[in-house]
N, C-alpha and C positions, 0 to 999 in steps of 0.2 A: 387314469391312464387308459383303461380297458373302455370309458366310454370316450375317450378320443377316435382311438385306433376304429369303435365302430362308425363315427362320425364320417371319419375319414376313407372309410372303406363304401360308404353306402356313396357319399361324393363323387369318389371314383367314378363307381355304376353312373352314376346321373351325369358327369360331366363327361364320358366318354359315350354317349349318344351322340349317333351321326348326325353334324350339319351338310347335307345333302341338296342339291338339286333333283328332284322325284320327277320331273319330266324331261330330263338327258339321261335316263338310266331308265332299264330295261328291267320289269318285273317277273319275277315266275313263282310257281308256287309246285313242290317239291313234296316227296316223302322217303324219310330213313326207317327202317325196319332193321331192328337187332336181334339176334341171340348170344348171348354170353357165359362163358363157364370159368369159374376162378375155384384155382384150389390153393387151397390153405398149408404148404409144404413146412409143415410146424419145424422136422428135425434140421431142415436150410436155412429156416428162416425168411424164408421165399415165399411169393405170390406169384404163382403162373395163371397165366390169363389168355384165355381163346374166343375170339368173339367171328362170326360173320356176317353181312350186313348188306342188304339189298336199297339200295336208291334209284329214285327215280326222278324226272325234270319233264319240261314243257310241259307243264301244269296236269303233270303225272300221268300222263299220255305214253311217255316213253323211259326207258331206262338209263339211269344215269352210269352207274357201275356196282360192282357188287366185290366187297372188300372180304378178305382174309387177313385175321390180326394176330397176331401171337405177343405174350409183352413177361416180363417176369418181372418184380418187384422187391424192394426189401427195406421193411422200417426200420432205420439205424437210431431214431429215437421217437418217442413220442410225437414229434412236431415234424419228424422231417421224413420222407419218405423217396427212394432214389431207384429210380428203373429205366429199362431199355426198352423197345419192339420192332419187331418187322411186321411191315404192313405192304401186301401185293393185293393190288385192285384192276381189275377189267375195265378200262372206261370205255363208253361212248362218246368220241370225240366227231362225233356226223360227220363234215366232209372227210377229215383223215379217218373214217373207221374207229375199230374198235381198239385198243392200244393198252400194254399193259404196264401198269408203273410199280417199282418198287422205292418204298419207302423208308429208312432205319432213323429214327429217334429216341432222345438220350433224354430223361424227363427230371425233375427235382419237387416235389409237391412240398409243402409247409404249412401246415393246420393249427388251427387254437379254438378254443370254447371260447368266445364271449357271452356274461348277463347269464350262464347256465341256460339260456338256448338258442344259440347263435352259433352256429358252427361256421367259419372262415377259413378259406383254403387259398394259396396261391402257385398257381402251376408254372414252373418254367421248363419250356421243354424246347429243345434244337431239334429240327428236322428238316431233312434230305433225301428230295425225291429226286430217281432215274429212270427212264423211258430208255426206250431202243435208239434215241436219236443223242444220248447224251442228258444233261443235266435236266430237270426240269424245275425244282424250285429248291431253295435252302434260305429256311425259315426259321424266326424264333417267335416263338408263339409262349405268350402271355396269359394266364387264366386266373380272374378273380372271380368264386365264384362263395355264395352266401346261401345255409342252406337254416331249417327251423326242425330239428329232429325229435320233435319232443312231443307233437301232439296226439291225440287220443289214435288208438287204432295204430300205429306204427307209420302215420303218415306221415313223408318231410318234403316240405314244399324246398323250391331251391329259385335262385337267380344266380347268371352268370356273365360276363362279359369277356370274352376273349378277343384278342390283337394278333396280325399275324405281319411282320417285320421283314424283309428281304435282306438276307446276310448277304448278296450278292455284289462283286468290287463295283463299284459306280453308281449303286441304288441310293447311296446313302441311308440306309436303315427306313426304307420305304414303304409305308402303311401297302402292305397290299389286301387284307380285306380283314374287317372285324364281325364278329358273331355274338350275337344275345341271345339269350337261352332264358327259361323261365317251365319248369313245370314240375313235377312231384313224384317223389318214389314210394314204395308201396308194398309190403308182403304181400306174397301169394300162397306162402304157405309151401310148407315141404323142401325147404333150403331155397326158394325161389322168390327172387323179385320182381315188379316190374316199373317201369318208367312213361310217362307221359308228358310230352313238351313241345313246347313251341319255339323255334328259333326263327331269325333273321338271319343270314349273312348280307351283309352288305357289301358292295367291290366296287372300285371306281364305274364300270361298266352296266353293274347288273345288280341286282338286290334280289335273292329268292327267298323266298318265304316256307319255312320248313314244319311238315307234321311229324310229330316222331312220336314210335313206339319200340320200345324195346326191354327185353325179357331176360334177366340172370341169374344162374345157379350158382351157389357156395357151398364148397361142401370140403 
């Protein structure tokens, strides 16, 4: 059963690579920079979580926006994990200027071990973002993502593939853009992690190409 389910899971990833047109769509190459703090509120049973995070766009020339997250969490059982957050981001939106969005999301995560080192997660999470003009997106967002926790040194490499759906009346639950992820987490010693990865998003319009690094405390 457990090596179905991994069969199946790896399938996913492979068959939800984009069939694309690469010369109607518009290239760039991007970078996310994080910091992260989570604490461990043992007597709640809660995970609070603060992150901030600097992006950037046109092939890292300029500033894309720079987010503030706050999220709280709480494992109701081993496999299931259920939380909320607010997220306010500054964007660069060029001709309109600069613009602020706030964002609130309702998430559900569900993990398992496979093969004793296979770690599989799937995220489902609602989200709804507002601007000063009214709505701006309301999404469900899809996350499988596959990680290997086990090797020498505390390294764990990971892959991920996420979808992002338009809950909006008349979209018809309309792919608006998917993300692939692929890189490795890593102690750094002293309650501190850190992460290295490379993503794609992909959008009907534009495909950017993402470097990321990013840095977090547990304590």
């Amino acid at each position: 059963m457990k090596r179905k389910l991994l069969l199946g899971a790896v399938a996913t990833v492979l068959l939800a690579w984009p069939m694309r047109e690469a010369a109607a769509q518009q290239q760039d190459l991007a970078t996310w920079t994080s910091v992260e703090v989570v604490y461990d509120w043992k007597k709640a049973g809660l995970e609070l979580d603060g992150l901030l995070e600097w992006r950037t766009k046109d092939r890292i020339r300029r500033t894309d926006c720079a987010v503030l997250y706050l999220a709280v969490a709480r494992q109701v059982r081993p496999w299931l994990s259920l939380g909320t957050n607010y997220e306010l981001s500054y964007n660069n939106l060029d001709e309109q200027g600069w613009i602020f969005y706030h964002c609130y999301r309702l998430r559900a995560t569900f993990s398992t071990r496979l093969c004793r080192w296979l770690d599989v997660s799937l995220r489902e999470k609602y989200e709804h973002t507002l601007a000063r003009d009214g709505f701006r997106e309301m999404l469900l967002r899809q996350r499988l993502r596959l990680a290997c926790p086990l090797l020498r040194g505390g390294v764990e490499p990971y892959v991920s593939v996420e979808t992002f759906n338009s809950l909006f009346v008349g979209d018809g639950f309309r792919l608006a853009r998917t993300r692939y992820r692929g890189g490795a987490a890593f102690p750094l010693g002293e309650g501190w992690t850190g992460d290295v990865f490379y993503l794609y998003q992909d959008a009907p319009a534009k495909g950017t190409h993402v470097l990321g690094l990013a840095g977090t405390y547990r304590f």
